[in-house]
C-alpha positions in Angstrom: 25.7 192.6 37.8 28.9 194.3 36.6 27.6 194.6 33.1 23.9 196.5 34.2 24.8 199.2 32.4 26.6 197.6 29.8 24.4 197.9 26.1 25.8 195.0 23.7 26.0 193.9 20.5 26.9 190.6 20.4 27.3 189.6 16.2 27.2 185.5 15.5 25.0 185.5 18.4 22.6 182.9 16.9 24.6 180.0 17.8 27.3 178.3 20.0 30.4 181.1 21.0 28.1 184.0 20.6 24.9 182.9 21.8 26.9 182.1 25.5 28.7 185.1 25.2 25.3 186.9 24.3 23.8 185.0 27.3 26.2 185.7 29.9 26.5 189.3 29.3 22.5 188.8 30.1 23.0 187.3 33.1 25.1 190.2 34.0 22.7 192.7 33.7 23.2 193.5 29.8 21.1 194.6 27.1 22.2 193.0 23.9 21.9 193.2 20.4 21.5 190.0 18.5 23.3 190.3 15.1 23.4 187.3 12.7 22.9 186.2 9.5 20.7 183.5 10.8 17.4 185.0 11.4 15.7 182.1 13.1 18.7 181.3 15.3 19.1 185.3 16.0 15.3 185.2 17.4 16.0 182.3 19.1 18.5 183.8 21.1 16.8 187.2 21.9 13.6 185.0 23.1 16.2 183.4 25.1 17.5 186.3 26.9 14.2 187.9 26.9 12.8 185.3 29.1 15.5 185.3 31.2 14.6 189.0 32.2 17.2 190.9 29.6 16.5 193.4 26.8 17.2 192.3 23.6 17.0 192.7 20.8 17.8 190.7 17.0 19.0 192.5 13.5 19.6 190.2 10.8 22.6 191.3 9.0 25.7 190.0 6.7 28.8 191.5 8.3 30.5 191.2 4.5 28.3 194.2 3.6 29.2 197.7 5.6 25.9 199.1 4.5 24.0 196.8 6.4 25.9 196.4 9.6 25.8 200.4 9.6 22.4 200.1 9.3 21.6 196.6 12.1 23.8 198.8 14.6 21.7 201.9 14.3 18.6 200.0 14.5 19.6 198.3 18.1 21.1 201.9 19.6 17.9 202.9 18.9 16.0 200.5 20.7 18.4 199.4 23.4 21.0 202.8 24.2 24.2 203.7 22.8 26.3 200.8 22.5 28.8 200.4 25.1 30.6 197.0 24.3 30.7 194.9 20.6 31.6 191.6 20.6 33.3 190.2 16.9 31.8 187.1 17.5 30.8 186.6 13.5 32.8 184.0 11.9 33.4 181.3 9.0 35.5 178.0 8.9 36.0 175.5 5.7 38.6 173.4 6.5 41.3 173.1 3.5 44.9 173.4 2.8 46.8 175.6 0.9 46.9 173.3 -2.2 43.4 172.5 -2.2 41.4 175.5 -0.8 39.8 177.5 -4.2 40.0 181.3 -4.7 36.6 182.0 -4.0 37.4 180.3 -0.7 40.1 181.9 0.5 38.4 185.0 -0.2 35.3 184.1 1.5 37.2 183.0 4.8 38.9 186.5 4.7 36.1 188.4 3.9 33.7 187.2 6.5 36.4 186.0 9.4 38.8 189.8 9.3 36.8 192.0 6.6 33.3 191.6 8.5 35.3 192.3 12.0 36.3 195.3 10.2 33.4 196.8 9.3 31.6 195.9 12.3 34.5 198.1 14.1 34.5 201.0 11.6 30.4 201.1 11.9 30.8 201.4 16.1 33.9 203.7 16.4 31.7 206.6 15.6 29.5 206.6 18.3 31.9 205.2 20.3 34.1 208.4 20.8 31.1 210.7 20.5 29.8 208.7 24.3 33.6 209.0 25.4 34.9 205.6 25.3 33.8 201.9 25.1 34.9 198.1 24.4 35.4 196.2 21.6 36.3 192.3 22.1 37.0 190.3 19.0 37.3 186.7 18.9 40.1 185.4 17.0 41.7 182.1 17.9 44.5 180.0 18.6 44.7 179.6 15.1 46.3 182.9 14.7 49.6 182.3 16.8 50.0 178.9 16.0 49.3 176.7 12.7 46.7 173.7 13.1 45.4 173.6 9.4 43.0 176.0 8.0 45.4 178.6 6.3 43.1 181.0 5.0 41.3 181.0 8.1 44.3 181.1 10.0 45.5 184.3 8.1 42.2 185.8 8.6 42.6 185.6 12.4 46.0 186.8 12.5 44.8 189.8 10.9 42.3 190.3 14.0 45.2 190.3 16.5 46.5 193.2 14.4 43.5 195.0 13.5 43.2 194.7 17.7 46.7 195.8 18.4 45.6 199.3 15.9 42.2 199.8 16.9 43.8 200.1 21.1 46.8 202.2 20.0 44.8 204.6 17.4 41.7 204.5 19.6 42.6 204.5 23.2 43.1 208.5 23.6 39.3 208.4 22.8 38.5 206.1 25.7 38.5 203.1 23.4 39.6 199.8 24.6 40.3 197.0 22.2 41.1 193.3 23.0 41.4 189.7 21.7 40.3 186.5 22.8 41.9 183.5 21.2 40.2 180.1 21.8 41.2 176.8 21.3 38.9 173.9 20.3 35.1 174.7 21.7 32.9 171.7 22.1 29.5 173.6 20.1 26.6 172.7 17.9 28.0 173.6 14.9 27.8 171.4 11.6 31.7 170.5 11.3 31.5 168.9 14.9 28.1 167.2 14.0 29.9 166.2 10.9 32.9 165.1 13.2 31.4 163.2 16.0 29.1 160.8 13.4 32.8 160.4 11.8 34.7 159.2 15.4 32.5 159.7 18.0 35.6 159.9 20.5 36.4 163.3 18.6 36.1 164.8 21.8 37.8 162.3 24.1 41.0 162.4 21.1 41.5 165.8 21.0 41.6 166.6 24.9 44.6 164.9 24.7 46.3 167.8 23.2 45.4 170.3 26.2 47.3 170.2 29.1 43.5 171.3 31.1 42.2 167.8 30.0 39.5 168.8 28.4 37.7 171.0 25.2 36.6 173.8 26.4 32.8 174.5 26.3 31.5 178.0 24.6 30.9 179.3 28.6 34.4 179.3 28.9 34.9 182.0 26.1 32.0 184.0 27.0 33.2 184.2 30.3 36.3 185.6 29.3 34.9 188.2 27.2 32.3 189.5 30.2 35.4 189.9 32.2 37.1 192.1 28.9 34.3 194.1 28.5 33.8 195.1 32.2 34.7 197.9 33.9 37.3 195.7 35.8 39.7 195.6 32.6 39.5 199.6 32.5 43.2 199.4 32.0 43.3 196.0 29.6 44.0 197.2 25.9 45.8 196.1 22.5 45.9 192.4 24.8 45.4 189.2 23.5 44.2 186.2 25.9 44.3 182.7 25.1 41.3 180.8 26.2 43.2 177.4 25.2 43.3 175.4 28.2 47.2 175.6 27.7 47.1 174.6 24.1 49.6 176.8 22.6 51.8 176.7 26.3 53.3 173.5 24.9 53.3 170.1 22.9 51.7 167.9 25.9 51.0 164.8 23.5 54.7 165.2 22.4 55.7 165.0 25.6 53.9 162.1 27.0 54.6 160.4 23.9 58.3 161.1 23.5 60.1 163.0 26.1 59.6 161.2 29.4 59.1 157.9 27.2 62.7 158.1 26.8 63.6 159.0 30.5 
């Protein structure tokens, strides 16, 4: 129970990463703000950790507008306690390339995916120093340090691992710690995997190839990372960035196996 007195807010929460992440800071004796766009997946979520014994508690919000994530945070300090941990869990993906993706896209993936992070950070920091300290975890991804298609995306999540690196360095003499998880692929039940699978339904099977772990990581894999981030263990964890990639971005296995001891 190293996260008992740990109050959350957990945004995204309503589905795949951020509902595990939502429910394993649960399990660990969190309360936790549900923020999503998604109302009915939000309330899912909450009635999920709710019957699991947690406090909870869901705010339907659109991180693109400052107004209202001021206002969603606000509203679950107020029920649950001063907010001690917030997960940037929030994000959007259309897959494109640089030739083909429209303005309005790009715009839309930065918006959301490092604008939204943003103003969830600016809404917290506040309250944050006036408690003395607290944890911020955003999720960027793998996508950030290397590139595997989505540019605007990609961009977006770079942009996290710096925002990170500022919020730790300008935050930290206030007792604010500020990290980055980075996954890789994550097996979910989100409508670009549904859309994969009924494509090739060895989607899976294809790309486990490419990590050296043998397999795509599952959303408990993430959230387990960031309930070890945003614990008291990792008092001395800041400005860090940790792949969750099952060796991904470690090196080219595929290449490897296909090439290099081929021609040994």
């Amino acid at each position: 129970m190293r996260h008992e007195k740990t109050v959350a807010i957990v945004t995204g929460a309503g589905h795949g990463i951020g509902k595990a992440i939502a429910a394993q800071l649960a399990r660990e004796g969190a309360a936790v703000g549900v923020v999503d766009i998604d109302a009915a997946g939000g309330k899912a979520t909450v009635e999920l950790l709710i019957d699991g014994g947690a406090k909870a508690h869901f705010v339907g919000a659109d991180i693109t507008d400052f107004a209202a994530v001021e206002a969603a945070f606000a509203d679950i300090a107020a029920k649950l306690g001063a907010v001690t941990l917030l997960v940037n869990n929030a994000a959007f993906s259309d897959a494109g390339s640089l030739e083909t993706i429209s303005l309005d896209g790009w715009h839309r993936e930065v918006n959301i995916n490092l604008n939204g992070t943003y103003h969830c950070i600016r809404a917290i920091v506040p309250a944050m120093r006036a408690a003395g300290g607290g944890s911020i975890v955003n999720i960027a991804s793998v996508n950030a340090l290397r590139y595997f298609g989505n540019p605007s995306y990609s961009a977006a999540k770079a942009g996290i691992i710096s925002l990170t690196q500022s919020v730790a360095t300008e935050y930290g003499a206030a007792g604010i710690r500020c990290n980055a998880v980075c996954p890789g692929s994550v097996r979910t039940d989100n409508v670009t995997w549904t859309i994969r699978q009924q494509k090739d339904p060895d989607v899976f099977k294809k790309l486990a190839r490419w990590y050296p772990v043998g397999r795509v990581a599952e959303p408990s894999d993430v959230a387990a990372a960031v309930a070890f981030l945003g614990a008291p263990e990792a008092a001395y964890i800041s400005g860090a960035v940790l792949n969750v990639d099952g060796g991904l971005t470690a090196g080219m296995n595929v290449m490897i196996d296909d090439f290099i001891l081929e021609a040994r």
